[in-house]
C-alpha positions in Angstrom: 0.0 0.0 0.0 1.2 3.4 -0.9 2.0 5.7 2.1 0.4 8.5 0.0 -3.3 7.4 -0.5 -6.6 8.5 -0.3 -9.7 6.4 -0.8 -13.0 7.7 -2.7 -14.8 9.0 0.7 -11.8 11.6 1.5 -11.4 12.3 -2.6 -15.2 12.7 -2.9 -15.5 15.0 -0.1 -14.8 18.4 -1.9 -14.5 20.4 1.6 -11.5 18.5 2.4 -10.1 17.3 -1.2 -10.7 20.8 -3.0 -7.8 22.0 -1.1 -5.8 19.4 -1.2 -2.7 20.3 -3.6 0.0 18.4 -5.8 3.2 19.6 -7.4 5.2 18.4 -10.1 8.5 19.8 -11.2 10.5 18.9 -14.4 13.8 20.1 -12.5 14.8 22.7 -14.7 11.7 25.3 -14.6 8.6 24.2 -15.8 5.9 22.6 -12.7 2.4 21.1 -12.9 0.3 22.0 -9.2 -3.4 21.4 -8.9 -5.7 20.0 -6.6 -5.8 16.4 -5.9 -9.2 16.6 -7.6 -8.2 18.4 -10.8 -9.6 21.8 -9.5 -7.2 24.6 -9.7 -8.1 26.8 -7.1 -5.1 29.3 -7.5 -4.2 31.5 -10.8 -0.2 29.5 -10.2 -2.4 26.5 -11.2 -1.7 25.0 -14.1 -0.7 21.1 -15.9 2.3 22.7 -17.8 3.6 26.3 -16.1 6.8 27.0 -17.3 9.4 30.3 -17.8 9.1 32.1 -20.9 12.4 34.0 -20.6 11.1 35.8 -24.0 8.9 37.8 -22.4 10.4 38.5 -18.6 11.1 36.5 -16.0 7.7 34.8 -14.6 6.3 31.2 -15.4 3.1 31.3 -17.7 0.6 29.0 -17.3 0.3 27.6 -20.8 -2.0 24.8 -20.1 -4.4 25.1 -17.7 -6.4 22.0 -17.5 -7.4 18.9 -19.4 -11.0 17.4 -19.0 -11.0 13.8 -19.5 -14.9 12.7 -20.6 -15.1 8.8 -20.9 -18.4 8.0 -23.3 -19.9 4.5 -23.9 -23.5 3.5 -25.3 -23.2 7.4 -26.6 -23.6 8.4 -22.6 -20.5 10.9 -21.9 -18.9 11.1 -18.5 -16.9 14.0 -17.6 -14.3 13.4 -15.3 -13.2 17.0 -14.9 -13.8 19.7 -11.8 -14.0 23.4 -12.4 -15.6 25.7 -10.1 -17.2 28.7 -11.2 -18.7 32.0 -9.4 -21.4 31.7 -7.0 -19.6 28.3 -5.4 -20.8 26.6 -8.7 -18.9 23.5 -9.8 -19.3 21.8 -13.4 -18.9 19.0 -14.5 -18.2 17.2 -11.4 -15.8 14.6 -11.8 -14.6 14.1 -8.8 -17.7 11.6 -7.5 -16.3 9.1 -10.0 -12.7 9.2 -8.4 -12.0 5.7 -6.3 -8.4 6.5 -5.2 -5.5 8.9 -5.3 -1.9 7.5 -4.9 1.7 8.5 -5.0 4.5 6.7 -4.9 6.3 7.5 -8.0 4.1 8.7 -10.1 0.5 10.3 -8.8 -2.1 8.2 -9.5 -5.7 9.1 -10.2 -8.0 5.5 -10.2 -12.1 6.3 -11.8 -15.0 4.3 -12.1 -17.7 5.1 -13.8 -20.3 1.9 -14.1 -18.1 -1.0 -15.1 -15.8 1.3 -16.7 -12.2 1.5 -14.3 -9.8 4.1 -15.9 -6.4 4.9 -14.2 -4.9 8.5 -14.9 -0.8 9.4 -14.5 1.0 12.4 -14.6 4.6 13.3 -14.9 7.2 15.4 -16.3 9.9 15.3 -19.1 12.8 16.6 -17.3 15.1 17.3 -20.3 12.3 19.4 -21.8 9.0 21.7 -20.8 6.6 18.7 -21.7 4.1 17.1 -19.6 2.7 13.0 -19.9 -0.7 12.2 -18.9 -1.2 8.0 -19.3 -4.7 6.6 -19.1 -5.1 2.7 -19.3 -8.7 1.1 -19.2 -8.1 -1.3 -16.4 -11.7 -2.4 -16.3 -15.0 -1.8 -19.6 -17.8 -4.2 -20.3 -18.5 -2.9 -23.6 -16.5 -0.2 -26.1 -15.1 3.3 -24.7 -14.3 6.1 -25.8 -12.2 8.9 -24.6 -12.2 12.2 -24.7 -9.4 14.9 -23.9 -10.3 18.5 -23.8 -7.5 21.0 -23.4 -8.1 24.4 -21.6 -5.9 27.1 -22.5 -4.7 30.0 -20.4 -1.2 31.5 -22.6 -0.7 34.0 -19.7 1.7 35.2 -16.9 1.0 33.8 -13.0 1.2 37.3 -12.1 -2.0 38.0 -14.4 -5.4 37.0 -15.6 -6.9 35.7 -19.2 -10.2 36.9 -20.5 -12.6 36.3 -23.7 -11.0 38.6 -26.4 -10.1 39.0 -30.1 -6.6 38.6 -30.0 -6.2 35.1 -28.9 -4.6 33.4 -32.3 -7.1 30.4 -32.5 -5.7 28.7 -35.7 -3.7 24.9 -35.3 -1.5 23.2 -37.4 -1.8 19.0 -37.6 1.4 17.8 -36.4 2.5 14.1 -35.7 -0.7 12.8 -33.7 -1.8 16.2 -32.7 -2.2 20.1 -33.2 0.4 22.8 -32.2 -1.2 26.1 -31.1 0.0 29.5 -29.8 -2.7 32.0 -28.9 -0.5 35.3 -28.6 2.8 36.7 -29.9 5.9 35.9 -27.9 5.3 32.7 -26.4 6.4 29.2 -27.7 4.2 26.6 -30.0 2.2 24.0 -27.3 2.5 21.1 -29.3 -0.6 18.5 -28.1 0.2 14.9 -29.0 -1.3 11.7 -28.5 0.4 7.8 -28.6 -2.5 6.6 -30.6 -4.4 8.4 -33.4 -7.3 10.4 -32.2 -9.3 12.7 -34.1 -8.7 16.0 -33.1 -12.6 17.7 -33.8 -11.9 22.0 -33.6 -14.8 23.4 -31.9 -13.3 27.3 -30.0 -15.1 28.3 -27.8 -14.1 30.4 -23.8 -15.3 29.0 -20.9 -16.2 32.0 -19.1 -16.3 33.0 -15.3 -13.6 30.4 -14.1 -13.1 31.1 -10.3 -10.4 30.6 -7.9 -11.0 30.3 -4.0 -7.2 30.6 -2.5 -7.0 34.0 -4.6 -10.5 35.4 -3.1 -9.4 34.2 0.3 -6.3 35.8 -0.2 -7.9 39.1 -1.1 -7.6 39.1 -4.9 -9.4 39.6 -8.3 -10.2 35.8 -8.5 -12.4 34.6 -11.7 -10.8 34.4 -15.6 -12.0 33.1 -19.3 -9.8 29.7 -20.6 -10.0 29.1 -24.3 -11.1 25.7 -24.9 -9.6 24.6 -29.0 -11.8 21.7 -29.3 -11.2 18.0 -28.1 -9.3 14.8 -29.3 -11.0 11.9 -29.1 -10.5 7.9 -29.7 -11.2 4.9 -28.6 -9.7 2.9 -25.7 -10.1 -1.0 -24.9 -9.7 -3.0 -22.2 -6.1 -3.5 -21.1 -4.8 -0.4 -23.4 -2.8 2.9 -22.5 -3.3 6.3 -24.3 -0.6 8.8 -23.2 -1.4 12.6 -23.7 1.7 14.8 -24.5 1.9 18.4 -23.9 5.6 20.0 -24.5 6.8 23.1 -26.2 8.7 20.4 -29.2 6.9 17.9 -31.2 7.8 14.5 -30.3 7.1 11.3 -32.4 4.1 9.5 -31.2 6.2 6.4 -31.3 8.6 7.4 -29.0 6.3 8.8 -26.0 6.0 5.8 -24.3 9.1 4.6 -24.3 10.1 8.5 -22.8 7.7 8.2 -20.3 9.1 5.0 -19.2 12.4 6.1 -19.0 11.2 9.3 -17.1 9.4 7.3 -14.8 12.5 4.7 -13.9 14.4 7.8 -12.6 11.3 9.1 -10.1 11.7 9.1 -6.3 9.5 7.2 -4.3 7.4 8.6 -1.5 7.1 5.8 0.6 8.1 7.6 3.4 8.1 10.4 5.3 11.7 11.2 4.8 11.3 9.9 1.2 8.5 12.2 0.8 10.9 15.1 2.2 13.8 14.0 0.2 11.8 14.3 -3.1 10.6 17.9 -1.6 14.1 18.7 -1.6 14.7 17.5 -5.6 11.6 19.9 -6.3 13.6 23.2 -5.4 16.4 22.1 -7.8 16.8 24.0 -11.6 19.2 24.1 -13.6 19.2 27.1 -16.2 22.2 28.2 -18.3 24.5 25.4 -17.3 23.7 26.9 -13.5 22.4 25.0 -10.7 20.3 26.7 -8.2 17.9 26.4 -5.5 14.6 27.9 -6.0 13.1 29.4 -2.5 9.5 27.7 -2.6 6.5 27.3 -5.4 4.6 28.7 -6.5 5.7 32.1 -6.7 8.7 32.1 -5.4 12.6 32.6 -7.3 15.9 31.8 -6.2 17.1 33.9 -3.1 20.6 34.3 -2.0 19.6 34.1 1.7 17.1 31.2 1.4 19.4 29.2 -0.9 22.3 29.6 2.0 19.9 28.6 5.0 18.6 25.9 2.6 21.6 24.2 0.9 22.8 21.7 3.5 19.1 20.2 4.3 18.4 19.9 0.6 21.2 18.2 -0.1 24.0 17.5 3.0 21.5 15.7 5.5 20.2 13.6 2.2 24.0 12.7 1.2 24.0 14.8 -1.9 27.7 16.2 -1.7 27.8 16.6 -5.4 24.6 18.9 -5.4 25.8 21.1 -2.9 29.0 21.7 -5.0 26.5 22.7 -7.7 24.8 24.9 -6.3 27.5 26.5 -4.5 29.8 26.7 -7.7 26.5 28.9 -9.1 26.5 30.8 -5.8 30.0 31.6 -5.9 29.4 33.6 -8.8 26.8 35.7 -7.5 29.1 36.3 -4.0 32.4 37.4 -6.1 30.4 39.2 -8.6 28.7 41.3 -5.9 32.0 41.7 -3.7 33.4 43.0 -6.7 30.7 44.9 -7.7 29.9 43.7 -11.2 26.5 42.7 -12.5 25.7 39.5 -11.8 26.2 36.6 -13.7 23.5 34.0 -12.5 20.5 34.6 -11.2 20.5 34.8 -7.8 18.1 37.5 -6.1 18.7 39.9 -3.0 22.5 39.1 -2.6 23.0 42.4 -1.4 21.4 41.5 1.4 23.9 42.5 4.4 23.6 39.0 6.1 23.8 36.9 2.8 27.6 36.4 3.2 27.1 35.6 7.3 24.8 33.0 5.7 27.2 31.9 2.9 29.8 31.1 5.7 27.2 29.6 7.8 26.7 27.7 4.4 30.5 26.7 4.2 30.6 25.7 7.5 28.1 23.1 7.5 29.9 21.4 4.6 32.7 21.7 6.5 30.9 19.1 8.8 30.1 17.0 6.1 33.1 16.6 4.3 36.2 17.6 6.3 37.7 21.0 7.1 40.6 20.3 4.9 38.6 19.4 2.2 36.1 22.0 2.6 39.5 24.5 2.5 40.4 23.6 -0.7 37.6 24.2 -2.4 36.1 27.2 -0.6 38.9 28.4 1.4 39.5 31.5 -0.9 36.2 32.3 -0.8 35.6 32.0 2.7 38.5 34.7 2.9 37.0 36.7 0.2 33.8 36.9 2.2 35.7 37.6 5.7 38.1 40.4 4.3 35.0 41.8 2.8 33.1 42.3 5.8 36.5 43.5 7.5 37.4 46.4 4.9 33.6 47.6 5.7 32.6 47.7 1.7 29.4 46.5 2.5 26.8 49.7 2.2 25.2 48.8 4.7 27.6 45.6 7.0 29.5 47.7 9.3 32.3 46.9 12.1 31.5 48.8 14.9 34.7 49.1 17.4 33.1 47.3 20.0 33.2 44.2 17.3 29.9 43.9 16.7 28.2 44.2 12.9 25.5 46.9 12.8 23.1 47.4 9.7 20.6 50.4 8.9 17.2 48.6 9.0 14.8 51.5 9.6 13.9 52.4 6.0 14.5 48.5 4.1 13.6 45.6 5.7 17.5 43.7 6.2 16.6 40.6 7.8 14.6 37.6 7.0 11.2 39.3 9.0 11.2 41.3 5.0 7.8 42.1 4.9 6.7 45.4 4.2 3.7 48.4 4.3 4.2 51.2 1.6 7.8 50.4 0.9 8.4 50.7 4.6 9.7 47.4 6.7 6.5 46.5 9.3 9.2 45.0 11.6 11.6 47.7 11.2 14.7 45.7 12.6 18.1 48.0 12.7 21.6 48.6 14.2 22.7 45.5 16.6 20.7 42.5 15.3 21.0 39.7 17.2 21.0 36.9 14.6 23.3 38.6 12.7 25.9 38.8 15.5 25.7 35.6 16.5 26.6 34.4 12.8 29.3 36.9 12.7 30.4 35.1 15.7 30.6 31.8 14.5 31.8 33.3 11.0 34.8 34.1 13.0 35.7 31.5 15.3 35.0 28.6 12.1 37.4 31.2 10.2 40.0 31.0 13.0 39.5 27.1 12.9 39.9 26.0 9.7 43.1 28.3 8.8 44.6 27.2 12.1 43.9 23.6 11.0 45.2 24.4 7.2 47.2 27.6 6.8 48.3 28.7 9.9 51.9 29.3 8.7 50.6 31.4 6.0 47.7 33.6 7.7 48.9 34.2 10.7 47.9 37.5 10.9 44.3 36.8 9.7 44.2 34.1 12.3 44.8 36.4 15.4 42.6 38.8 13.6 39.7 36.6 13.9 40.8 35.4 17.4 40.8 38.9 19.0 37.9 39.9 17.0 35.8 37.0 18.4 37.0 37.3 21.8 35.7 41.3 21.7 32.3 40.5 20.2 31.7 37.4 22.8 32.1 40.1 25.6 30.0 42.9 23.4 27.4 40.6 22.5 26.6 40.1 26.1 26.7 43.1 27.1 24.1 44.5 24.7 21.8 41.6 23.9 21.8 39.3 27.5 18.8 41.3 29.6 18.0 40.3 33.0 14.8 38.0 32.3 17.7 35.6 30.8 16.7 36.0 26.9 18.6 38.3 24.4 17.2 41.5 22.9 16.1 41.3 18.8 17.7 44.8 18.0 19.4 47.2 19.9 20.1 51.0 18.1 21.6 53.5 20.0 18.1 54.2 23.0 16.0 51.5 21.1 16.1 48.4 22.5 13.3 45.7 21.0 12.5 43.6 24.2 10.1 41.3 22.2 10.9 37.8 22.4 11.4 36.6 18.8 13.1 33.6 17.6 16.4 35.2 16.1 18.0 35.0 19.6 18.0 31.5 18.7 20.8 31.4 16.5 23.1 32.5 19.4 22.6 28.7 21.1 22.1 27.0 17.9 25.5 27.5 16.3 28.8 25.7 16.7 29.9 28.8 18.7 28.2 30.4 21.2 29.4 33.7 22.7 26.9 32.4 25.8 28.2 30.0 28.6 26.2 26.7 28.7 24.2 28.8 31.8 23.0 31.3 29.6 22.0 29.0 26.5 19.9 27.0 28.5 18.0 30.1 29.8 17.3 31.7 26.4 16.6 28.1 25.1 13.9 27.8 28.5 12.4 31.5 27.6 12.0 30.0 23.5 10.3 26.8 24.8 7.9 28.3 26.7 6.7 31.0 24.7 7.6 30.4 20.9 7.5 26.5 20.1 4.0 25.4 18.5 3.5 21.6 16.9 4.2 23.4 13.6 6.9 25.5 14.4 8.8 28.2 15.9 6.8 31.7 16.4 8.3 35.0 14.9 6.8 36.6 18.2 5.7 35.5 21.8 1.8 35.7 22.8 3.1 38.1 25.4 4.8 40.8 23.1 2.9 43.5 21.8 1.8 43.0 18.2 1.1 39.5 18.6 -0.9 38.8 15.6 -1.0 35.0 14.9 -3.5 34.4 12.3 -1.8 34.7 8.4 -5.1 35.4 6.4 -7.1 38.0 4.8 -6.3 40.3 2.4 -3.0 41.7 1.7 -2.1 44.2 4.0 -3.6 42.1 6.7 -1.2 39.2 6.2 1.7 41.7 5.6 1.0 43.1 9.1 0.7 39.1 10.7 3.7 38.2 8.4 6.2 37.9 11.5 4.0 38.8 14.2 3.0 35.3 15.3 2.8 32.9 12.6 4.9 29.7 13.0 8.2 28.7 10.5 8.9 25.1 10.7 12.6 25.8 9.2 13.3 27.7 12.6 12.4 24.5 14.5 15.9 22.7 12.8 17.5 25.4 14.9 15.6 25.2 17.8 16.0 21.3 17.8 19.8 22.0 17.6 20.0 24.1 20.3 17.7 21.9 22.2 20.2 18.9 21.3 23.4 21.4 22.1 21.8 22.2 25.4 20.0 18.9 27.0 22.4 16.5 24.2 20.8 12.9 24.9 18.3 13.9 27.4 16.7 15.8 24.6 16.4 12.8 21.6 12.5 11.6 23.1 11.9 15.4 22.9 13.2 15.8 19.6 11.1 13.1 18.1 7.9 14.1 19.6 8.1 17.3 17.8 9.1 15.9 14.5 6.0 13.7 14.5 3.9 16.7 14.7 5.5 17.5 10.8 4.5 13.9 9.5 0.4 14.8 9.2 1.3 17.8 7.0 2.7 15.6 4.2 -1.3 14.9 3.6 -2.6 18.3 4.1 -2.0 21.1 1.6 0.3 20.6 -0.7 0.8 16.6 -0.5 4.2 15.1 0.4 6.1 18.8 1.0 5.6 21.5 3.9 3.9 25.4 3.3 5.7 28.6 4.1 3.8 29.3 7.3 1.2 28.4 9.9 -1.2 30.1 12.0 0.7 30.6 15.5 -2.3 29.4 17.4 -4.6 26.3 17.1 -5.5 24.8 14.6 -2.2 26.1 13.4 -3.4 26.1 9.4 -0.4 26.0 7.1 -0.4 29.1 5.0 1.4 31.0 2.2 3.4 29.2 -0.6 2.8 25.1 -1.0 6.4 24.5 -0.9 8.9 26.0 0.9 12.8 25.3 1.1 13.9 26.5 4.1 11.4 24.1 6.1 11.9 20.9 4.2 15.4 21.9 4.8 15.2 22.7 8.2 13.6 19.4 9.0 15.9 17.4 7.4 18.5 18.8 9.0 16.8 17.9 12.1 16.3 14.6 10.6 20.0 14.2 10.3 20.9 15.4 14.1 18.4 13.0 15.7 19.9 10.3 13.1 23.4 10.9 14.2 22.3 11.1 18.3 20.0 7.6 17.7 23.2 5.9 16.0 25.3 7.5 19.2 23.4 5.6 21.8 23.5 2.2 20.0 
């Protein structure tokens, strides 16, 4: 039995199943994410969303949907689910589903009188082309099937609607038609293994609505252009595989590419295994370049997120080689910005102050995993690059003060993770001492004093003092303007201001190799976290009993701008906190460690299936929230993964 299943009551049962979501990546752009019943409910929706670097640099959902309508005895029955305005659905499908699985491949199983048809999906990963397989398992008499393509041709960012300019014309190609409604995007070539006949019938299907984007606060209803339908027969036994790419294909050759695409899947027949294939999701290569995308739907690749992200996603799942991908990619974006030339890859926000504390965090952790003296050689020069920078104070806004501590201008631009922002303006305005990012410039120098002490110490003997004295100042600074007297650490301290909120950024001070607190002090602030920031789903941005406590991420816009980091829970800050917890309590702490992973393990089958969400509410029922995948948190569990791993194989 697959670990991913649900049976017809839970698939049939649209106030559960609607939002249920799937995603499907082809690992170099392009995604497929849907409900489990076929019912996009988002305008990211789509079966083949891919980049159209032509016209900027969004994915457009090129294919929206494909109704499957399964006729015998000249009866039709539509398999498909749309809703429509006014909490209208037609047709509805989803009463003849009698399973969903996923172990490999997702797998949709329909019965419809004596009539059993199973339904696949997956991706080409050396192209932007998506398979759909159907194979009558089960007909008393002859079938017929339909496939009806709905057409979108538009940006994620933006709505389609009934007009004149859609191009509506198709050429015949090889089993199929190739269409391209508007100027600027690539030919959607739609193939079939077997000949159908392709009958051309245009016509919009109007008033298409999508819940998560009213819920959200957003214009929520567009017009898809339906072409017309193929249609053929199907017996007993027999597979038809749909084919929708941006290259025509030979009709011969699709199943043996499906096959071959299949081989090469990841099973989810676990909940690591459903974490590890998480992981794969976030990979895409562009340009030769490998890089770590921050979270779908919406999301793009972010030099802070792919630091905090790499070793989970690909260290704790023993995917050295990846991590030297990505960080070969990475490397370009830190020397290009050091050296202030435009950037070479595609990397967002790496002008970020605490991107290069994260990029030695980063280095670090592969330090673990490898060696120090191999992790020398290959990033020892940057590592130096990235610590001379920060020294010389070329950052615009990174700035050794002489106390030793790093202080960064966050009144007017939001500088840390807590981004979001009202009118341009940051809504958690954190500036000048900020606690996490002194306790990574703390461990950025005491792992810089190590491993040149371990492999150049003849050499950098003056950098190696440097980093010694330097450490030694800012473990005696840091205390002295972060440690309070209620035993936790200020968030920010500027000049008079002082932020007494308890947030979760003082946990980075405990969670690190090096600590500028004695063991005393880490258990205290760890104590002061537990009690007032851990949830089941993770780690609150803010305690209950700070003002602005604002839990609940929903509503419109400014509403969930304002709860952003007020409250809400982020399960990547729980790898942290379970390090610290582990750093603090060591073997006492494995039973505790496990509890709260288990509390992870029910999300697999909530949301988006078999991957974590950006957020969740910080109080009960703690609803997951935002984005349907998010890297940091599958990263920061597996990293927790790994540490309770390594403390298990410890006590045996």
């Amino acid at each position: 039995m697959s670990y991913l299943k649900f049976d017809k009551a839970q698939m049939t049962n649209l106030q559960d199943s609607l939002f249920k979501e799937m995603l499907i990546t082809n690992r170099s752009g392009a995604y497929c994410s849907t409900t489990l019943v076929g019912c996009n409910i988002r305008k990211y929706d789509g079966l083949l969303v891919m980049p159209v670097p032509e016209i900027d640099d969004e994915n457009h959902v090129i294919l929206s949907s494909l109704d499957e309508t399964v006729i015998q005895h000249d009866t039709e029955f539509n398999l498909g689910l749309h809703k429509y305005q006014g909490e209208n659905y037609s047709p509805k499908g989803h009463k003849y589903i009698v399973s969903f699985e996923w172990d490999q491949i997702p797998t949709w199983t329909y019965r419809v009188g004596g009539v059993l048809l199973k339904k696949e999906i997956l991706f080409d990963t050396s192209i932007h082309r998506l398979y759909m397989r159907y194979t009558l398992l089960d007909a008393h008499s002859a079938t017929t099937l339909r496939l009806k393509p709905f057409l979108a041709f538009r940006s994620v960012r933006q709505w389609t609607h009934e007009n004149g300019a859609a191009n509506r014309s198709y050429d015949v190609v090889d089993n199929g038609i190739r269409m391209c409604l508007y100027q600027g995007y690539p030919d959607l070539y739609m193939q079939t293994s077997k000949k159908a006949e392709w009958v051309y019938c245009p016509d919009w299907y109007r008033g298409m609505d999508y819940p998560k984007e009213r819920e959200r606060g957003y214009y929520a209803t567009e017009d898809l252009l339906v072409p017309g339908y193929f249609e053929m027969p199907i017996k007993k036994g027999e597979s038809v595989i749909f084919s929708a790419g941006v290259a025509p294909i030979d009709h011969k050759e699709i199943e043996g590419l499906l096959e071959k695409e299949a081989a090469n899947l990841d099973h989810r027949d676990s909940f690591y295994h459903c974490l590890v294939n998480a992981a794969h999701q976030f990979r895409v290569t562009k340009d030769g370049e490998s890089y770590l995308l921050a979270g779908y739907p919406w999301f793009k690749p972010r030099a802070r997120d792919t630091f905090i992200s790499m070793p989970g996603l690909t260290l704790a799942i023993g995917e050295t080689d990846r991590f030297e991908a990505y960080m070969e990619t990475a490397r370009k974006a830190i020397n290009d910005f050091i050296n202030k030339r435009p950037l070479s890859v595609d990397i967002y926000e790496v002008e970020q102050p605490d991107t290069l504390l994260w990029a030695t965090w980063c280095i670090q952790q592969y330090a673990k995993h490898a060696s120090r003296s191999e992790c020398f050689k290959k990033y020892g020069t940057l590592l130096k690059d990235i610590m001379l920078y920060i020294w010389s104070g070329k950052h615009n806004n990174l700035f050794v003060h002489d106390n030793g501590l790093l202080y960064t201008n966050g009144r007017d631009h939001a500088v840390t993770w807590m981004n979001s922002q009202q009118n341009g303006r940051p809504i958690v305005p954190r500036s000048g001492y900020i606690v996490e990012f002194n306790a990574l410039w703390y461990n950025a120098l005491k792992f810089f004093e190590q491993i040149l002490s371990e492999n150049a110490a003849e050499q950098e003997a003056a950098l190696i003092q440097r980093a010694a004295d330097d450490a030694a100042k800012v473990a005696a600074s840091f205390k002295d303007v972060f440690l309070n007297e209620h035993g936790y650490l200020l968030d920010y301290v500027d000049g008079q201001m002082m932020d007494w909120s308890v947030r979760p950024n003082q946990l980075f001070a405990i969670a690190l190799d090096f600590s500028p607190l004695d063991m005393k002090e880490r258990k205290g602030v760890l104590d002061i976290c537990t009690k007032e920031l851990v949830t089941p789903k993770g780690i609150r941005s803010l305690s209950p009993k700070s003002g602005g406590y604002n839990p609940m991420y929903v509503g419109e816009q400014t509403q969930r701008d304002f709860a952003y980091h007020q409250g809400t829970a982020w399960p990547w800050l729980t790898g942290f906190y379970l390090e610290a917890y582990l750093r603090v309590y060591k073997m006492s702490g494995v039973n505790y460690i496990e509890r709260q992973l288990i509390g992870f393990e029910e999300e697999l089958f909530y949301h988006c299936i078999g991957t974590i969400p950006e957020l969740f509410d910080g109080n009960p029922p703690f609803h997951g929230r935002g984005a349907i995948s998010f890297a940091m948190n599958v990263s920061g569990i597996l990293r927790a993964l790994g540490q309770l791993e390594k403390y298990n194989n410890a006590m045996e």
